[in-house]
N, C-alpha and C positions, 0 to 999 in steps of 0.2 A: 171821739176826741183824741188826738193825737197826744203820745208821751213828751213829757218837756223834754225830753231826748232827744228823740225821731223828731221835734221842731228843732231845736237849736242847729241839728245836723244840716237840715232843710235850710235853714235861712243861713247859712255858713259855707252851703253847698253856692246857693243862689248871689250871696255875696263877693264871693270869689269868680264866680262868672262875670260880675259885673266890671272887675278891674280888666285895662288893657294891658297885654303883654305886647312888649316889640321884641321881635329877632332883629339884633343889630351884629353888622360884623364889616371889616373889611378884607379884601380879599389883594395875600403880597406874595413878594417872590421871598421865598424860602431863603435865600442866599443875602440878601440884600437890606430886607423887608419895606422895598417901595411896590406902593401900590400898583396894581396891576389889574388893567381893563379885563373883564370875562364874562363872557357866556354863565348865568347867573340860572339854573333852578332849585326852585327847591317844591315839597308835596309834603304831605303829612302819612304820618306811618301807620298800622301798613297798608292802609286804601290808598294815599295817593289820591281823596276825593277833594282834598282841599291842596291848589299847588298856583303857582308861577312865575316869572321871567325878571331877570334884570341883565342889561348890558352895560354894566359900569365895573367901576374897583371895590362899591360898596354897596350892602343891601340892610333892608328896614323893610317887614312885613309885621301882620300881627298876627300871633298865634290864640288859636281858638280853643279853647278847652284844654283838654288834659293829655291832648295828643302829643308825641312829638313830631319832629320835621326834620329830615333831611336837605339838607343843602349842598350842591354841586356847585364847582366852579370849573368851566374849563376855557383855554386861553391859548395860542399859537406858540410852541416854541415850547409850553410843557405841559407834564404829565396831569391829570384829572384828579382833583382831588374831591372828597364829601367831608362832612362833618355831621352831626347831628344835632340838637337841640331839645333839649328838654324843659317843659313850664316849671320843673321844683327847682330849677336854677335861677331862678328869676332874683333878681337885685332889688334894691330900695328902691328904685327909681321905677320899678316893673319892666324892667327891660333882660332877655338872657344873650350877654354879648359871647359873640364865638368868631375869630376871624380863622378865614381859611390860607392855609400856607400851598403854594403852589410851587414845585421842584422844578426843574428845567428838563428837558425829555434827555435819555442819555445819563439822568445824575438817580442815583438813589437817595427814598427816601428812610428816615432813623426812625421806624414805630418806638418814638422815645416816651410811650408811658405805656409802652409792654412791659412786665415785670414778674420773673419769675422767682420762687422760695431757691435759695441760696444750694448752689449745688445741684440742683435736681431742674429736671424740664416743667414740673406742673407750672400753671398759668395762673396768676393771680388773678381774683374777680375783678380788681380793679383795672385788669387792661381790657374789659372785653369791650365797655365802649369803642375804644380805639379800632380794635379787632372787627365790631361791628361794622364800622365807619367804612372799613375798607371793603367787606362787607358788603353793603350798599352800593359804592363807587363799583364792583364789580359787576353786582346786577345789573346796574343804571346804564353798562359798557361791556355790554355782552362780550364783545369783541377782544375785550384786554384780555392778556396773557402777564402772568408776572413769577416772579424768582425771589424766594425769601433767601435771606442771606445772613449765616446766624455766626456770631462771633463770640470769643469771651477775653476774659482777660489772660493773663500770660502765668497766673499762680496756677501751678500744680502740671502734671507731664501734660506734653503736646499731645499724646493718645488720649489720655481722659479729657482734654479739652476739645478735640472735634470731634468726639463723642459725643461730647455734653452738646454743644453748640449743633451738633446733625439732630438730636434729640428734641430741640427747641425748636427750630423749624418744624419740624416734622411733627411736634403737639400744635402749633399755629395753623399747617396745613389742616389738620385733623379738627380744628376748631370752624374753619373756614367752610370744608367738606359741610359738615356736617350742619352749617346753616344754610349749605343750599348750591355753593358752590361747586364746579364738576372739577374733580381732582387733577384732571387735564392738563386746567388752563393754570396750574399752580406747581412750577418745580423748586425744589430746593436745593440748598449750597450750605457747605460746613466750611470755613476757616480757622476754628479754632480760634487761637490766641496770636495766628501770623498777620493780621492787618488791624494795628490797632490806631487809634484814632490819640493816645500823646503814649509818650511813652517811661514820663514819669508814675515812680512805685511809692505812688499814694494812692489814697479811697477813691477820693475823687476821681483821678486817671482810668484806675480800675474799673472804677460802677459808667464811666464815657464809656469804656472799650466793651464792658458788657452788652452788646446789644444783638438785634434782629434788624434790618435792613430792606427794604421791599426796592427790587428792579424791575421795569416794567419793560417787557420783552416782545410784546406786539400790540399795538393800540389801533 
């Protein structure tokens, strides 16, 4: 006879199988945020047994169990993007929505929820999804070639800041490497605190101009 434990898990396990999940998202131009026709896949991770196709701006599949899913968009005139999705994101309505932002070839993209402890290069856990994402988009594009581009803000000397800023790249690459990627096809770039994005000396300005930058160099 089974523990009222090992049942309740069981009929908890079984009930959650039963709801549908939809992966819903649209798919826009980064600059603009209108919709944008694309070459649409996506596969479940990391078999890839469960996968496929849309030719539109927007996609709606359902996702099966506990797996996640990658999702590719790619579209004439810009760079390839993925994203990923995961079932414990799922909303009231059982749906986990994620639209994919697509950059124009030529324009860099801001990994704007990379985020490092203040001062120093280590990586917080919370960017590795993003990290991962690209990740994916690598594998999925054998052929891409890209250049991380790492910046900071303008407090403290220009030497310790492309320092700091060569430092960050170069823990991104080493993140990358090491999921699989060939170090290759990934160069990097330090600017320090010379190209920042506003140049008001507030937090705000500041934590903008903090960033890493992805250029995609042969697709």
């Amino acid at each position: 006879m089974l523990a009222l434990g090992v049942l309740s898990s069981i009929v908890s396990a079984w009930a959650q199988d039963q709801v549908q999940i939809l992966a819903e998202g649209k798919v826009t131009d980064a600059r603009t945020g209108k919709g944008v026709k694309a070459a649409i896949r996506y596969s479940s991770i990391p078999t890839g047994s469960i996968f496929g196709r849309f030719n539109d701006s927007t996609f709606s599949f359902n996702i099966f169990g506990t797996a996640k899913y990658q999702i590719t968009a790619q579209a004439e005139g810009y760079n390839p993007n993925t994203v990923i999705v995961d079932p414990k994101d799922i909303d009231a309505s059982h749906k986990v929505l994620r639209d994919i932002r697509l950059v124009p070839k030529g324009q860099t993209m801001i990994l704007d929820h990379l985020i490092f402890a203040k001062g120093k290069s280590v990586i917080d856990p919370k960017s590795y999804t993003q990290l991962d994402e690209v990740v994916e988009m690598m594998k999925e594009n054998t052929h891409i070639e890209i250049q991380l581009e790492g910046h900071t803000d303008n407090v403290g000397g220009s030497k310790a800041n492309l320092e700091l800023s060569q430092d960050r790249v170069d823990a991104v690459k080493r993140y990358m490497v090491d999921k699989g990627i060939s170090k290759g096809r990934i160069q990097t770039k330090a600017f320090g605190g010379t190209q920042p994005l506003r140049n008001e000396m507030t937090p705000e300005a500041r934590s903008l101009n903090r960033r890493v930058e992805m250029r995609i160099l042969k697709d």
